[in-house]
C-alpha positions, 0 to 999 in steps of 0.5 A: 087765367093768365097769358101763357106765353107772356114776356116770350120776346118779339117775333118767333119766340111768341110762337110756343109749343102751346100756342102752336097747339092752340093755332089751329082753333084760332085759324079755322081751317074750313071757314078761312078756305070759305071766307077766302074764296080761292082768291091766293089759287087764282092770283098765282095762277094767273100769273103762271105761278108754279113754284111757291114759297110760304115763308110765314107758314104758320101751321100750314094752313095756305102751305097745304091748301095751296099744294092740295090745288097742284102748286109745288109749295116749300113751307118754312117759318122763324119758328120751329113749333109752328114748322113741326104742326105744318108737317103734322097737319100735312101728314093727317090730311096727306099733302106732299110739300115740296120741304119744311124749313125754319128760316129766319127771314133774313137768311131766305136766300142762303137757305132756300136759294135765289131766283128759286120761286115763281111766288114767295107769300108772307101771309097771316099778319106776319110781316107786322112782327118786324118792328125796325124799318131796317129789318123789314126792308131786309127782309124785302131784299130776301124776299126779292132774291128768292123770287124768280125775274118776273114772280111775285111777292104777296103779303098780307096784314090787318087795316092798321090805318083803319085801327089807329084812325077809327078804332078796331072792329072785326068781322072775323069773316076771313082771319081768325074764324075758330068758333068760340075764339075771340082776338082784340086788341090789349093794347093799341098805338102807333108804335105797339098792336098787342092782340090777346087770343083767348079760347073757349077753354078760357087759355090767353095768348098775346102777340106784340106787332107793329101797326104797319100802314098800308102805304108805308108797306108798299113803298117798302116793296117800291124799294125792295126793287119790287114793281107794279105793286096792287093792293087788295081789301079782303081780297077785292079791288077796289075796295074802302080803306076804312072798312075793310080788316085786312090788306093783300099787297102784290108785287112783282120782281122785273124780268130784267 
């Protein structure tokens, strides 16, 4: 069976009203609240978060999570398909999100506002679909807009230094935890990391990311305007570089 949304394009455009359908087994609701632990509940409410927003929401799985523990959350993403099964998924388990939105993200602050949000997340890998430094940097300085003087951005993505270095391996304990679903990657180097997703009913998607290294990621943010930013490995610190599958970085906006 082939890829089914194969040469769709960068970014958003991966996203297929197939695959979205798909994005949910891939997820694994149930085990990813297990493997996470309440770690994104208890950093926003630490810092007094109220006002959230997820601007890579996906299918909804944080969005919704987030809002079932009391947080205001507006939901929004590149992608119209992966915004209507946020708003379908909140309507079957009866959450109330403050709005769903698609946003490109270098419009956030036109369509969501500034100094809006006590917290802006950019979750599930998202971040690596930008492959030019000037598009991410933009984005950064949306992200800064949005966010409240003295709020935080988190973002999150896959140990790429560890991959490029040590080759990959997973344990799928806290992404990507659908049973029978397996994520790898095709193709792998310094400039492309092409994951294939394929389900136990034998359907093949891909997405094409860039393998951004963590200190790269967090000077980014230092030049965003961003400070005091805190890096996290499956959702502990300290934690070893090489063993971990995933990073969590925290930044926060000044206050003045």
């Amino acid at each position: 069976m082939g890829i089914r949304n194969e040469n769709t394009g960068l970014e958003h455009e991966q996203y297929t009203p197939d695959f979205a359908d798909y994005w949910d087994h891939l997820v694994g609701w149930e085990n990813r609240e297990e493997g996470e632990g309440g770690f994104y509940e208890r950093l926003l409410a630490a810092s007094n978060c109220e006002t959230v927003a997820d601007v890579a929401c996906g299918t909804g799985y944080h969005a919704i999570t987030l809002a079932k523990n009391g947080f205001k959350v507006t939901a929004s993403d590149g992608s119209d398909n992966m915004v209507r099964k946020t708003e379908e998924n909140a309507k079957q388990v009866g959450v109330d999100l403050e709005s769903t939105k698609t946003v490109d993200w270098v419009k956030l602050s036109k369509d969501l506002g500034e100094n809006t949000f006590d917290a802006v997340l950019c979750l599930g890998n998202s971040f690596t679909h930008l492959f030019e430094h000037e598009a991410r940097r933009d984005a950064l300085e949306e992200m800064f807009k949005v966010v409240k003087p003295g709020g935080m951005v988190v973002i999150d993505h896959r140990n790429y230094d560890s991959m490029l270095e040590h080759g990959y391996s997973s344990k799928h304990n806290y992404y990507y935890s659908g049973k029978g679903v397996d994520a790898y990657p095709a193709e792998l180097n310094r400039y492309l990391a092409r994951f294939e997703y394929v389900f136990p009913d034998g359907a093949k998607f891909q997405l094409k990311m860039y393998p951004l290294r963590q200190d790269y990621v967090s000077h980014l943010l230092e030049d965003a305007g961003f400070i005091n930013v805190v890096r996290y490995g499956d959702f502990e610190k300290p934690y070893d570089r090489d063993e971990v599958d995933f990073i969590q970085q925290v930044a926060y906006k000044p206050r003045g």
